[in-house]
N, C-alpha and C positions, 0 to 999 in steps of 0.2 A: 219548552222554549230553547233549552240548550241545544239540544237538537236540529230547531228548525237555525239556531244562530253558526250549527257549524256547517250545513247545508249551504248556507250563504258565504259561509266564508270559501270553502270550496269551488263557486260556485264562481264567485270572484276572482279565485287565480285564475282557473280556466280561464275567464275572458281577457287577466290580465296578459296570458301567453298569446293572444291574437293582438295583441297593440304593435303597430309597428316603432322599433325602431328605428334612429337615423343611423348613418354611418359617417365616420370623416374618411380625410384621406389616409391612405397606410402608411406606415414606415416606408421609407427608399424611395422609389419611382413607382408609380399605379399609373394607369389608363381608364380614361373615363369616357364617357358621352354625355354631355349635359343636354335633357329633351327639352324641347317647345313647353307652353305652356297647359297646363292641366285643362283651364280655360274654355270653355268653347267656341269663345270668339277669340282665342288667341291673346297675342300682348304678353302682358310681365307672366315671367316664367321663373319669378322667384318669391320669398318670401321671408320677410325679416321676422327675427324670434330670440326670446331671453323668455329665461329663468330665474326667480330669487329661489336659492337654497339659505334654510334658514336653520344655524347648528344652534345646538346648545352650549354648555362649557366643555364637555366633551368631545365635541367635535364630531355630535351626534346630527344627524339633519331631522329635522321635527317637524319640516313643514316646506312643501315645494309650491311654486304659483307661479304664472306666468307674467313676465313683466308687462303691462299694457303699453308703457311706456315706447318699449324697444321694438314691442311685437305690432304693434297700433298708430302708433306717435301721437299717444293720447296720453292723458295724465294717470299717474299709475299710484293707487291707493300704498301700498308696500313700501314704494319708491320712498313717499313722502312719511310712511310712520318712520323709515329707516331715518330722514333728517331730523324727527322730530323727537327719536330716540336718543339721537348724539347729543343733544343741548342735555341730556341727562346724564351722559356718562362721564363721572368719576376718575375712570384708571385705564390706562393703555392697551389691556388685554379687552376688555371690556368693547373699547372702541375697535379693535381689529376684528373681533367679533361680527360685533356688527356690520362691519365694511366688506368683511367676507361676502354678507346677505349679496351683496350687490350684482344687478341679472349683468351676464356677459352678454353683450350680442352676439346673435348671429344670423346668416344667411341661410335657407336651404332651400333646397334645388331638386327636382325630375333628375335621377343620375342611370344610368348602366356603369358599374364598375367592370371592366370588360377584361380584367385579368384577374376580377375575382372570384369566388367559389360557383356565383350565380350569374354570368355575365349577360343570360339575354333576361333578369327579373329586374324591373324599376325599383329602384331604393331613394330611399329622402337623404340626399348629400350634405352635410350639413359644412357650409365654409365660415372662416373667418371673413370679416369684412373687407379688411385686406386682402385678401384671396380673391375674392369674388370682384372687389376694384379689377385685379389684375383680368379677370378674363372679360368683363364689361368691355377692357380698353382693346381684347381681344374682338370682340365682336363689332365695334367702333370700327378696328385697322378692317378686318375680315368682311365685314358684314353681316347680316341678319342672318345670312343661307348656312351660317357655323351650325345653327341651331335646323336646318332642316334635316329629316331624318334620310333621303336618299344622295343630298349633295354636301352633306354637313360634315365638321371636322371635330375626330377625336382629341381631345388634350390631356397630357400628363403633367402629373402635379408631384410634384417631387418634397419631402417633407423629412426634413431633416434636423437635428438636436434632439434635446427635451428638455423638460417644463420652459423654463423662462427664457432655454434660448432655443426654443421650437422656432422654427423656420419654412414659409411654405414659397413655392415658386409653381408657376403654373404656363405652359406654353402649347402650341399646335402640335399634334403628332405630326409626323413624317406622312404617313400614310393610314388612311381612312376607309372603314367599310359602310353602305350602305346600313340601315337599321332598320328591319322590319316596323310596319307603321303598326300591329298588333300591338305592339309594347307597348303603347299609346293608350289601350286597354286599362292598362295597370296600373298605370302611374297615381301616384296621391294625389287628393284633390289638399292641396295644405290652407287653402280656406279653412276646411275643416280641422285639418289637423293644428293648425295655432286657436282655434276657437273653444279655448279651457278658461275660461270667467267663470268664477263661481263665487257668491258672495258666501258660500259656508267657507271653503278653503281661503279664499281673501282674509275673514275674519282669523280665522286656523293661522296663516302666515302673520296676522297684525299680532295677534294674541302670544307668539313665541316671541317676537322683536322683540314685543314689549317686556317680555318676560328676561329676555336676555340683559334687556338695558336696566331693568326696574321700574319699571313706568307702570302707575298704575291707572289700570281703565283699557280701553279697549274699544278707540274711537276708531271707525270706521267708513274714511270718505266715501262717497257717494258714486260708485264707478258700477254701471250696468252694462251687464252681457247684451245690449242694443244696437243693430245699426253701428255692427264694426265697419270702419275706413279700410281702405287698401292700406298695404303697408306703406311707411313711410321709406325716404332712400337708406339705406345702411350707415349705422353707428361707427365710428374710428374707437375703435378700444386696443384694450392689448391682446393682440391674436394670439398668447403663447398658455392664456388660462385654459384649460381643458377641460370642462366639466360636461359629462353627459349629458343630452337631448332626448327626449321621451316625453309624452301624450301624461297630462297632470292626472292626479289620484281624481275616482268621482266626489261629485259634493254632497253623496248618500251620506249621512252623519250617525250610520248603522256603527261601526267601527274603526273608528279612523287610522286611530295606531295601526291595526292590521293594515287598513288602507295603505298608510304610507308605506310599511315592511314590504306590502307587494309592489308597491312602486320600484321602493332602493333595490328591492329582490331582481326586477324587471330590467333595471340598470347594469346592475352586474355590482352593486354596492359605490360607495359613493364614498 
């Protein structure tokens, strides 16, 4: 049994190094191309998404899930253990804790980073809400044709400070190329990739809150992977919190710990 169990765990990184990650913008000024939508009838060409990171007293993360809330604009099991862990807490460390758990939104987006290492491969751009206001209002002044691939307009996002006074600005380039429509091939379909419901890991995320707060039980609202909605419009939060975006651990309950290790491993640590 040992045996067939390190098999599987091997077995698992492998697949974990084919997960795509997202990428933000970079330091200083970058060039991007935001494509059409994945869609095959076209329309929204984005997607809203959070995460709860759930630490320990260490500042350990114990358990990642996606928010339904931010990613759905549906009611989010986590969301609500996280309010109903605070009527329990005690002492101020405690509470900050917990408020940590809390998913950031975000946006992401079909991108070409076009001055980066890979500029004609599609990567999942992940923007602050704010960010992403700002080119919305871009394609409002411009029009929809921003987004076509042979008449459409590059934009640089220029991204400056850090942590709290991280700063993003986002505008038309000067001048624009043509995008082969193959790339279109590649793109993520992020239907898919926001679709991480799992009521093992749900449970996994309620059972650390709980643990964090002292709460004892392990109640577990009623939130199924059915008949997801399109995403809702974009969250107003603080765009200066940085925490990584990545595809949730499986709901196999073979090994979790490890599970999650490949996850943070997958992240680049957390």
């Amino acid at each position: 049994m040992s045996d067939l169990m390190a098999l599987i765990n091997q077995k698992r990184k492998e697949l974990n190094k084919d997960r795509q990650k997202t990428i933000k913008p970079a330091d200083g000024r970058g060039r991007y191309r935001i494509l059409p939508s994945w869609r095959p009838e076209g329309g929204q060409f984005w997607h809203d998404f959070g995460q709860h990171y759930i630490k320990d007293a260490m500042g350990k993360v114990k358990a990642v899930y996606v928010c339904t809330e931010r990613t759905f604009g549906k009611p989010c099991g986590v969301c609500e253990a996280m309010l109903h862990a605070q009527q329990h807490v005690v002492d101020d460390e405690t509470m900050k804790l917990i408020q940590s758990a809390k998913a950031n939104g975000r946006v992401l987006v079909n991108a070409l980073h076009l001055d980066g290492a890979t500029p004609d491969v599609p990567q999942i751009l992940e923007l602050s809400p704010t960010t992403f206001s700002q080119f919305l209002a871009i394609v409002q002044e411009w029009g929809s044709e921003v987004l076509d691939l042979t008449e459409g307009k590059d934009v640089i996002i220029e991204k400056t400070g850090k942590g709290l006074e991280t700063k993003y600005s986002i505008q038309i380039a000067a001048k624009s190329k043509p995008v082969d429509s193959s790339v279109m091939t590649k793109v993520a379909n992020l239907d898919d990739y926001v679709a991480q419901e799992s009521e093992e890991q749900q449970r996994r995320a309620i059972s650390n809150l709980n643990m964090v707060a002292g709460v004892i039980g392990n109640s577990v609202p009623a939130t199924s992977p059915r008949d997801l909605p399109l995403s809702a419009p974009p969250h107003e939060i603080d765009e200066t919190l940085d925490i990584p975006m990545t595809s949730a651990a499986s709901s196999n309950p073979v090994s979790a710990d490890a599970e999650l290790e490949d996850l943070l491993e997958s992240l680049g640590g957390n």
